[in-house]
TILUMGU-165135 format. One record per atom (N, C-alpha, C, O): residue number from 1; x, y, z; chain; atom name. Coordinates in Angstrom, 3 decimals, always signed. Atoms other than C-alpha are relative to their C-alpha. Layout:
FITI  num        c1        c2        c3  cadena  atomo
FITI  NUM         X         Y         Z       A     CA
...
***
This chain:
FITI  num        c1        c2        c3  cadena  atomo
FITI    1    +1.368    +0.456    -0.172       A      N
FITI    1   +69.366   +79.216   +49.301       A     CA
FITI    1    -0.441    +0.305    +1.441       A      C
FITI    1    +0.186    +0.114    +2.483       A      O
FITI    2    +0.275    -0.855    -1.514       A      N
FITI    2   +67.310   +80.942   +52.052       A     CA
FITI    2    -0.494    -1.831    +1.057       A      C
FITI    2    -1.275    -2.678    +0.624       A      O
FITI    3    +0.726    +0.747    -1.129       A      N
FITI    3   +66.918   +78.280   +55.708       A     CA
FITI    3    -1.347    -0.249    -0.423       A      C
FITI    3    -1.953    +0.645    -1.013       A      O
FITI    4    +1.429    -0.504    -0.516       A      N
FITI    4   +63.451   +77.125   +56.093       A     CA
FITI    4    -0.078    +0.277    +1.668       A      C
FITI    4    +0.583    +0.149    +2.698       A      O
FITI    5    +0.521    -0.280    -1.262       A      N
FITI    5   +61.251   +78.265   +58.399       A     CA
FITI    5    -0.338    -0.997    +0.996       A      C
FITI    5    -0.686    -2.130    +0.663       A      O
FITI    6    +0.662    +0.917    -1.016       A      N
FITI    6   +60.329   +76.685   +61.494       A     CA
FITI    6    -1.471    -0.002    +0.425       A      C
FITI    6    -2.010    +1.078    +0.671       A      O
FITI    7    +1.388    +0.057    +0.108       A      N
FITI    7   +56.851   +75.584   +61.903       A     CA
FITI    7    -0.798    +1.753    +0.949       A      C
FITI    7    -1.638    +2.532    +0.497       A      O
FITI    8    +0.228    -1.072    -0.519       A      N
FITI    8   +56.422   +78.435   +64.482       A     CA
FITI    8    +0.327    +1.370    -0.487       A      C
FITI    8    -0.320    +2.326    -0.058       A      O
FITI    9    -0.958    -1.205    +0.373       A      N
FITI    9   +58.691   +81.178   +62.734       A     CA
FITI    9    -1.411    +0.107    -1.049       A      C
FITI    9    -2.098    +1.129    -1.020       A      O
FITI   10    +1.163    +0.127    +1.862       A      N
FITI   10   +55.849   +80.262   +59.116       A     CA
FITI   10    -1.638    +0.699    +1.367       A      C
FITI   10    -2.493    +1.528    +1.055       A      O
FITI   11    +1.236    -0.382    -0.519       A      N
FITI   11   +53.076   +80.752   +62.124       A     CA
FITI   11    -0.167    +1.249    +0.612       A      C
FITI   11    -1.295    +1.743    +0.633       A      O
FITI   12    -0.485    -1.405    +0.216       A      N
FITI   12   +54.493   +84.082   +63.099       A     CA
FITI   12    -0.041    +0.805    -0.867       A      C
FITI   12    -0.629    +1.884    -0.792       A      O
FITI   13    +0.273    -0.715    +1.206       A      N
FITI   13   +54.983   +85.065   +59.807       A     CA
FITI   13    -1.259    +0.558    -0.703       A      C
FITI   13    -1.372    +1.597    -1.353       A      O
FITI   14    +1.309    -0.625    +0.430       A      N
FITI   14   +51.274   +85.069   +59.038       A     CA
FITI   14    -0.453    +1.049    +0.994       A      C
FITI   14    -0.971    +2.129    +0.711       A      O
FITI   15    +0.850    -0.648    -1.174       A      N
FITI   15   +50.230   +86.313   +62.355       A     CA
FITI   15    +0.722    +2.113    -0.148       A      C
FITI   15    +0.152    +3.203    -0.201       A      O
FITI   16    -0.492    -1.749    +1.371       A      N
FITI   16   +52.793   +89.748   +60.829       A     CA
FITI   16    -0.979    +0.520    -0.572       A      C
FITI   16    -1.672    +1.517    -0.369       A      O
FITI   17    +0.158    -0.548    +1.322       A      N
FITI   17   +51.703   +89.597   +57.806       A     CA
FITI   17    -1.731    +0.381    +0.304       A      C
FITI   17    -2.400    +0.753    -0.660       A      O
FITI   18    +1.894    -0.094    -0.238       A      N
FITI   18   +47.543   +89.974   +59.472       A     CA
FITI   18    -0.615    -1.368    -0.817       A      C
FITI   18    -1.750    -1.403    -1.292       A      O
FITI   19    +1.049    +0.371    +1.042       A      N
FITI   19   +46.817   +87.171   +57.553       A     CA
FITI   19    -0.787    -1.703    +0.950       A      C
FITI   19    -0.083    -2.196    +1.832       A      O
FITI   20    +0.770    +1.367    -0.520       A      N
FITI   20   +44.574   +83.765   +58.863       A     CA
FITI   20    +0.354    -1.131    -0.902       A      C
FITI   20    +0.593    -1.223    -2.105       A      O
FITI   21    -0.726    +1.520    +1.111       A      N
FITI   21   +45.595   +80.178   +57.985       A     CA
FITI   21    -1.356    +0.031    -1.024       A      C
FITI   21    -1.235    -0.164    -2.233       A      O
FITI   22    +1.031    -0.079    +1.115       A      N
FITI   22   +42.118   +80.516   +56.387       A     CA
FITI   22    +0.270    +0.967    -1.202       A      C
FITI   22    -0.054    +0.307    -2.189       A      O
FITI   23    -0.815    -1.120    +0.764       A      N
FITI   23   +43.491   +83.426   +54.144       A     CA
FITI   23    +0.549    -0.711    -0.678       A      C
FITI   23    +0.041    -1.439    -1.532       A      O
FITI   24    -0.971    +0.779    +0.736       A      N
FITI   24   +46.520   +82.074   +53.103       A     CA
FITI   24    -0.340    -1.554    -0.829       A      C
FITI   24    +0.333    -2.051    -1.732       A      O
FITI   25    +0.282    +1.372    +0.600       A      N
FITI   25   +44.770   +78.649   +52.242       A     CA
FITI   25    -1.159    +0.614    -1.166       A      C
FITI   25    -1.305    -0.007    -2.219       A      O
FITI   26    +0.874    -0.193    +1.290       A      N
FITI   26   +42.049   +80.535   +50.021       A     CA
FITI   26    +1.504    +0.962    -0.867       A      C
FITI   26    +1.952    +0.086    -1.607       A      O
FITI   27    -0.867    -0.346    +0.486       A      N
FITI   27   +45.130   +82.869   +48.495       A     CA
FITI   27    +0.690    -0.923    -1.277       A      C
FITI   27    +0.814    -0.671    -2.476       A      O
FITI   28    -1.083    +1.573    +0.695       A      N
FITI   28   +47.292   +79.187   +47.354       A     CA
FITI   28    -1.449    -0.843    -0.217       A      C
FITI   28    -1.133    -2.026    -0.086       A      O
FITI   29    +0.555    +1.247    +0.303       A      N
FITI   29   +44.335   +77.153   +46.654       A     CA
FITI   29    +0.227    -0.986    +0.919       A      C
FITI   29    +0.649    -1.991    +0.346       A      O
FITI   30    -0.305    +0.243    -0.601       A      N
FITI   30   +44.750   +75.764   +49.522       A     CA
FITI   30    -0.967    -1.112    +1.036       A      C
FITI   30    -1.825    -0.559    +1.724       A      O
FITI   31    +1.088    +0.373    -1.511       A      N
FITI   31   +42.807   +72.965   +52.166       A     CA
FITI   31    +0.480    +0.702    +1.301       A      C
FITI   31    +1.568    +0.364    +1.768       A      O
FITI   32    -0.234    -0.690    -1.202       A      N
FITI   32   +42.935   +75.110   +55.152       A     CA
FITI   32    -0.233    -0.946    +1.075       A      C
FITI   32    -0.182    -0.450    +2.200       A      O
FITI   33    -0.378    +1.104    -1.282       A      N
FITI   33   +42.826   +71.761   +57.431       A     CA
FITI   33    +1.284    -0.705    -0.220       A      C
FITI   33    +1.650    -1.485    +0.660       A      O
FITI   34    -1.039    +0.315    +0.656       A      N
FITI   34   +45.922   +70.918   +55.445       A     CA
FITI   34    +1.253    +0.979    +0.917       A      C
FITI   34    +2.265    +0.698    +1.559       A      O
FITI   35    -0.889    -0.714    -0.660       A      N
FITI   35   +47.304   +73.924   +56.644       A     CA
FITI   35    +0.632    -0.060    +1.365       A      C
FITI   35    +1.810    -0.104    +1.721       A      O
FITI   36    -0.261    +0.050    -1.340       A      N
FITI   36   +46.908   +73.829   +60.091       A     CA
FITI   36    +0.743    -1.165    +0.492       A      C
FITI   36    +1.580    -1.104    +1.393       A      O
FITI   37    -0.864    +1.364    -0.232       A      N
FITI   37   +48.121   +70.068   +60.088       A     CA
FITI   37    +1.432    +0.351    +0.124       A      C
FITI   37    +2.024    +0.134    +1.182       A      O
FITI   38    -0.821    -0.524    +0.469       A      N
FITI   38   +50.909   +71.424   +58.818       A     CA
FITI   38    +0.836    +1.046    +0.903       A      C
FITI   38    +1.819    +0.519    +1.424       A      O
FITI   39    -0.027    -0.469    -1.144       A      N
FITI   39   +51.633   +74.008   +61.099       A     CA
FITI   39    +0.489    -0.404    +1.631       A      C
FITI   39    +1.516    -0.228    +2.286       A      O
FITI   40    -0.442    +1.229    -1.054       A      N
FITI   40   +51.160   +71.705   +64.047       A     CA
FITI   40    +0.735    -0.990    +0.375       A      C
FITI   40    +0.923    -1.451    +1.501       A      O
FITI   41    -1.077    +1.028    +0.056       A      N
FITI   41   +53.451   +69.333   +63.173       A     CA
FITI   41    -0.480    -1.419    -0.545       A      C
FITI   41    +0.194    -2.359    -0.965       A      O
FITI   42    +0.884    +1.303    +0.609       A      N
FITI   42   +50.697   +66.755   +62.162       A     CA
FITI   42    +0.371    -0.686    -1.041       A      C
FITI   42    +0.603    -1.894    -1.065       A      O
FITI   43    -0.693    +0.137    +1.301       A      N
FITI   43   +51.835   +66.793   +58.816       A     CA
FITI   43    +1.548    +0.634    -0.328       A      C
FITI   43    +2.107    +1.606    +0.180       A      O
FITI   44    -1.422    -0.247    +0.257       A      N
FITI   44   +55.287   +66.696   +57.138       A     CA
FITI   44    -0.116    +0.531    -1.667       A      C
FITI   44    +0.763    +1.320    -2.014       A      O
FITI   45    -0.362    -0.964    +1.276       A      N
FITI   45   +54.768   +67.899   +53.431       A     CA
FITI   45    +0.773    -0.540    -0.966       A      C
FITI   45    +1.600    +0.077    -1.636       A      O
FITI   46    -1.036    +1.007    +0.584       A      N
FITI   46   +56.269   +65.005   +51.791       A     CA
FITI   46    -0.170    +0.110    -1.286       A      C
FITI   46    +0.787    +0.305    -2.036       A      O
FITI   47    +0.601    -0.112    +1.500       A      N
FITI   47   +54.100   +65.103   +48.521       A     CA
FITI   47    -1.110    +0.671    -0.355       A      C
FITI   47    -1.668    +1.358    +0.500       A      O
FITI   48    +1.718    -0.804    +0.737       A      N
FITI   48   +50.827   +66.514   +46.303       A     CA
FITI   48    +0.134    +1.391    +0.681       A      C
FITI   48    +1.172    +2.052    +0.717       A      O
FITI   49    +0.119    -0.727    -0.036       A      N
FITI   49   +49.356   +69.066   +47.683       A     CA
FITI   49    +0.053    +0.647    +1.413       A      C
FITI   49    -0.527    +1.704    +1.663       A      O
FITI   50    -0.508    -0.724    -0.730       A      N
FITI   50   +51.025   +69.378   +51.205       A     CA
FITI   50    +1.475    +0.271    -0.263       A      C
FITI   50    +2.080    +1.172    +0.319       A      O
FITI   51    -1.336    -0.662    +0.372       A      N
FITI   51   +54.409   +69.478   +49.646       A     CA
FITI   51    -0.177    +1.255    -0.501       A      C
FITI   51    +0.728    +2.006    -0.135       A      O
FITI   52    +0.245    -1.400    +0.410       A      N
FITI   52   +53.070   +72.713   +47.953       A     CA
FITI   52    -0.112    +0.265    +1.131       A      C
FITI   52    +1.040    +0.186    +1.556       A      O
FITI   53    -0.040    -0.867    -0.875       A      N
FITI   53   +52.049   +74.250   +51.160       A     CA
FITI   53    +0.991    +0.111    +0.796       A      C
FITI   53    +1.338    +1.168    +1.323       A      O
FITI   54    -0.804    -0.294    -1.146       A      N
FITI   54   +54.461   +73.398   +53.272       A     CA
FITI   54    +1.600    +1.173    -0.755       A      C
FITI   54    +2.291    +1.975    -0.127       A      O
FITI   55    -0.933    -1.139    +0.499       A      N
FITI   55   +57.100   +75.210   +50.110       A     CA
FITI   55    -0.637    +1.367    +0.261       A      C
FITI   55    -0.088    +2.372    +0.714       A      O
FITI   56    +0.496    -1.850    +0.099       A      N
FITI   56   +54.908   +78.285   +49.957       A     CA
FITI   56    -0.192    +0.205    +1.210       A      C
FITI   56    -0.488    +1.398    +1.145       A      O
FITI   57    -0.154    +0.010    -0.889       A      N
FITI   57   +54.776   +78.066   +53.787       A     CA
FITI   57    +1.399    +0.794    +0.449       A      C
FITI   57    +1.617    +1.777    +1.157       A      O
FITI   58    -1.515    -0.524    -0.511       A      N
FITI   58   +58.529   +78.465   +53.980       A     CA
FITI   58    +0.676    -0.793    +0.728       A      C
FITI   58    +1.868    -0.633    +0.992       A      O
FITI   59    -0.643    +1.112    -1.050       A      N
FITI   59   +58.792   +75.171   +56.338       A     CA
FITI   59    +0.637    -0.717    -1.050       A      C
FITI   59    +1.166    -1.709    -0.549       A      O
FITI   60    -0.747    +1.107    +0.297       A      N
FITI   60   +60.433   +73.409   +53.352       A     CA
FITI   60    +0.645    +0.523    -1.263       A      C
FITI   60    +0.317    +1.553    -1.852       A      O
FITI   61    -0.904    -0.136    +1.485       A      N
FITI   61   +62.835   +73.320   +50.300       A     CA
FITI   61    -0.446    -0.244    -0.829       A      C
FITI   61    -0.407    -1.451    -1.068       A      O
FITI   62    +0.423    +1.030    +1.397       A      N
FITI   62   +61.374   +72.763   +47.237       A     CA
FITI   62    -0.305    +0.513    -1.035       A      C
FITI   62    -0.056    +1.694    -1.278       A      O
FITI   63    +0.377    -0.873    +1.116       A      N
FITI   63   +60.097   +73.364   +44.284       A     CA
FITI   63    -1.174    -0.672    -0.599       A      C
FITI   63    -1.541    -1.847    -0.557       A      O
FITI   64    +2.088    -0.067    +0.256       A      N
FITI   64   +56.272   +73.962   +42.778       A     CA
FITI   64    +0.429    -0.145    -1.494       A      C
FITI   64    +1.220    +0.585    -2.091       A      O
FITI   65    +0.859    -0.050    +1.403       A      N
FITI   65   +55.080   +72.643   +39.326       A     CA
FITI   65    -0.974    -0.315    -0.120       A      C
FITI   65    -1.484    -1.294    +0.425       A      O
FITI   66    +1.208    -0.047    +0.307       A      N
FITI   66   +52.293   +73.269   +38.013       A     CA
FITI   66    -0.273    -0.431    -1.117       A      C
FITI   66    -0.297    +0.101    -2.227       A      O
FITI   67    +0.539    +0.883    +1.646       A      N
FITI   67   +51.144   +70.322   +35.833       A     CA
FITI   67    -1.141    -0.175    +0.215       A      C
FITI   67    -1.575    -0.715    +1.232       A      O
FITI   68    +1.068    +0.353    +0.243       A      N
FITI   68   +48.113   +70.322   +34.664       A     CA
FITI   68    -0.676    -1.955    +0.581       A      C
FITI   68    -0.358    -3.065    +0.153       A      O
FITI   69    +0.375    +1.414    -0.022       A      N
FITI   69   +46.037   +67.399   +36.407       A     CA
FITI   69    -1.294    -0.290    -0.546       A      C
FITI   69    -2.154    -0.891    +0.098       A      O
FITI   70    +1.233    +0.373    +0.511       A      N
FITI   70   +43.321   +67.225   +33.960       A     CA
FITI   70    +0.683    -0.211    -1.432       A      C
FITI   70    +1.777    +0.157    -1.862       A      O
FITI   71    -0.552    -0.011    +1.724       A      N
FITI   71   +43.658   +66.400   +30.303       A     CA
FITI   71    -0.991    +1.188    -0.947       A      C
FITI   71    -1.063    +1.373    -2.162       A      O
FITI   72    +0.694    -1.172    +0.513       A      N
FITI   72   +41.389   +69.327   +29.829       A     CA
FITI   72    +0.596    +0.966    -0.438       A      C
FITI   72    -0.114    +1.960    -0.588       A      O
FITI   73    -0.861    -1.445    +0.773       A      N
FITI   73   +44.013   +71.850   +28.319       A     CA
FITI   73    +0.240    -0.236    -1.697       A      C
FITI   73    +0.809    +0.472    -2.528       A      O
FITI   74    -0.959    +0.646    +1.612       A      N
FITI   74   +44.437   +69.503   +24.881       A     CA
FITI   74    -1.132    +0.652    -1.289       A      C
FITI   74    -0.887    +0.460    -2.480       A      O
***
């Protein structure tokens, strides 16, 4: 199982890849003030929908499901 990243190594990684925390947050569905929290250290990524970013980030271990939060699929 790959390390995570370190908040700086994930802020590197975009700054590579050309991409803007704004980017990456429209990309993932993403709040892009979420992100940056995130990033900064503001936030830790414990649950909802900063535990998703901070996995697809790379700062954390985890794992993404995608359950429907509407009862609109029945």
């Amino acid at each position: 199982m790959p390390v995570p990243l370190t908040r700086e190594q994930a802020r590197k990684m975009l700054e590579q890849c050309g991409m803007s925390i704004a980017e990456f947050s429209r990309t993932h569905d993403l709040n892009p003030n979420l992100v940056s929290d995130l990033l900064a250290g503001r936030k830790k990524g414990l649950r909802g929908e900063a535990h998703r970013a901070a996995v697809l980030l790379g700062i954390k271990e985890g794992v993404i499901d995608d359950f429907p939060t509407s009862a609109s699929n029945e």
